[in-house]
C-alpha positions in Angstrom: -102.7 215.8 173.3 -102.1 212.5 172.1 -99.9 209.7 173.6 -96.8 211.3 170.9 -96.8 214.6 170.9 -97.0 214.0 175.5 -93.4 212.0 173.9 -92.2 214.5 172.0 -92.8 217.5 174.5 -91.3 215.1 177.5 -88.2 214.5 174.9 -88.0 218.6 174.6 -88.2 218.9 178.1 -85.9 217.0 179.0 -83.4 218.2 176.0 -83.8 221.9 177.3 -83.4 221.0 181.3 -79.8 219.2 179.9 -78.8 222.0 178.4 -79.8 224.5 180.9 -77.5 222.0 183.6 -74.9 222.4 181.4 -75.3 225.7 181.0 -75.0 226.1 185.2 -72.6 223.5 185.2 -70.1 224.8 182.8 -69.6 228.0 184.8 -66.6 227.8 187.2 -67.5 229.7 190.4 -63.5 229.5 191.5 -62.9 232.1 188.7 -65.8 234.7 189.9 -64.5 238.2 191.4 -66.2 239.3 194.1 -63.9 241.8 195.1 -61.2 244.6 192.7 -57.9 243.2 191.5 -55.1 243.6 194.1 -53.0 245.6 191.8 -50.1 246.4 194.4 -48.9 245.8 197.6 -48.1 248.2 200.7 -46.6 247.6 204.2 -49.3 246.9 207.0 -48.4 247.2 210.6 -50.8 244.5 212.0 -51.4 244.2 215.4 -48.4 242.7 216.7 -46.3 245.4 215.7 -45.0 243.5 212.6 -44.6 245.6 208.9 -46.6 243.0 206.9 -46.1 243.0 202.8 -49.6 242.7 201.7 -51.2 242.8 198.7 -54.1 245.4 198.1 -56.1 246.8 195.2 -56.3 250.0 193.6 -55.8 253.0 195.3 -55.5 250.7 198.3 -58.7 249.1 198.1 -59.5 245.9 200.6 -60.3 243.6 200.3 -59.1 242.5 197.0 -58.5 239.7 195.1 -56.1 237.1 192.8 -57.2 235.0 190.4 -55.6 232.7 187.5 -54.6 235.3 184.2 -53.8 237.9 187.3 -50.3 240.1 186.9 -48.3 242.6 188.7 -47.5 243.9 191.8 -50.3 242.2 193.9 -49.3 239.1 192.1 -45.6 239.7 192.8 -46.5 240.2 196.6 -48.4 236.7 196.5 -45.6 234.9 195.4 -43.0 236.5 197.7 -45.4 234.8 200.7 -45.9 231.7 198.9 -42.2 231.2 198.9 -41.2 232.5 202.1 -43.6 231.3 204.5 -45.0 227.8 202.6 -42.6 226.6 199.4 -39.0 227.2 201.3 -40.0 225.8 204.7 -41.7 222.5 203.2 -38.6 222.3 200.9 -40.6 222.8 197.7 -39.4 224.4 194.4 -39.9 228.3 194.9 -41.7 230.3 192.2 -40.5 232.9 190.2 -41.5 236.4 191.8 -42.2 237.4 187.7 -46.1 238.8 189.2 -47.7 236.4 186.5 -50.6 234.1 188.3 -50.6 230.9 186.3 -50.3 227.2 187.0 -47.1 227.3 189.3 -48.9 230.3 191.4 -52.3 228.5 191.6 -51.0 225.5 192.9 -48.9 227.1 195.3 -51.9 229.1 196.8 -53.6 225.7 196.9 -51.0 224.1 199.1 -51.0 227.5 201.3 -54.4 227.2 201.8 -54.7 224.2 202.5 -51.7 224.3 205.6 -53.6 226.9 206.7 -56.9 224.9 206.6 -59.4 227.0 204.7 -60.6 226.4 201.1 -58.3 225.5 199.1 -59.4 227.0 195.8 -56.2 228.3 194.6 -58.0 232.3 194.7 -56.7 234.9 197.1 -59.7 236.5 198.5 -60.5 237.9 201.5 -60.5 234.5 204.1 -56.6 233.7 202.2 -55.8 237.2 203.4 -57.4 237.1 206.8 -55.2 233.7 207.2 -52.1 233.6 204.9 -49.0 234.5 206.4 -46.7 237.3 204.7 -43.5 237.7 204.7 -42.8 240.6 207.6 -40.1 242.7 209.3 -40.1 243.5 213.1 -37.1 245.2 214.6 -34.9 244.2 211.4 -35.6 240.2 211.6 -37.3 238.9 208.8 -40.6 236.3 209.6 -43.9 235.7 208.5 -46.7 237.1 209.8 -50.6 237.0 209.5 -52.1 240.4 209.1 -54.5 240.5 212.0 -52.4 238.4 214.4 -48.6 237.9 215.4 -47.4 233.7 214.4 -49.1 231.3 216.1 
């Protein structure tokens, strides 16, 4: 091989690594699902007595998950813990419980998470579940609770 086609395949090389990277790149791992749709939400005692709202796929599948585009009932059961137990008590503008997981919803989760110091990718998967509060009933009082654990 002479001196310009070595130029020409290094060019080509170095074209197709680019747009390989971009192709890697362009994908946005926070919008993978690793787990069903929650597509509902049921009542969970947890281990501290408390009746837990909690959101939970089809059939009653767990874990589950919320992402951006999301709707419905799991949704719905986000946002009533994002406003109870995060927006109202920092004084933030509560979201409308309409079950549709956009911009508002996203951002909210994102502040949740990040009081609660996981990830803050603005997906509810199975660590925002294990350490989200929900809103919860014990003995006719109204709190939040986490699922596995009474409020620290």
């Amino acid at each position: 091989m002479n001196g310009n086609s070595m130029k020409r395949l290094a060019a080509l090389c170095t074209v197709l690594a680019a747009a390989i990277a971009g192709t890697f790149v362009s994908v946005n791992p926070a919008y993978a699902r690793s787990q069903p749709e929650c597509e509902s939400y049921t009542y969970v005692k947890n281990q501290a007595g408390y009746d837990v709202a909690a959101p939970i796929g089809k059939y009653g599948v767990l874990p589950c998950s919320l992402l951006w585009g999301d709707g419905g009932p799991g949704t719905v059961a986000l946002q009533w813990a994002l406003n109870d137990c995060y927006l109202k008590p920092a004084g933030k503008k509560l979201l409308s419980d309409d079950g549709s997981f956009g911009e508002l919803t996203f951002n909210a989760l994102k502040f949740a998470q990040s009081k609660e110091g996981i990830s803050s990718d603005g997906q509810f998967g199975p660590q925002s579940r294990a350490s989200l509060k929900f809103p919860a009933l014990t003995g006719g009082t109204h709190t939040c609770a986490r699922l596995g654990k009474p409020i620290v």
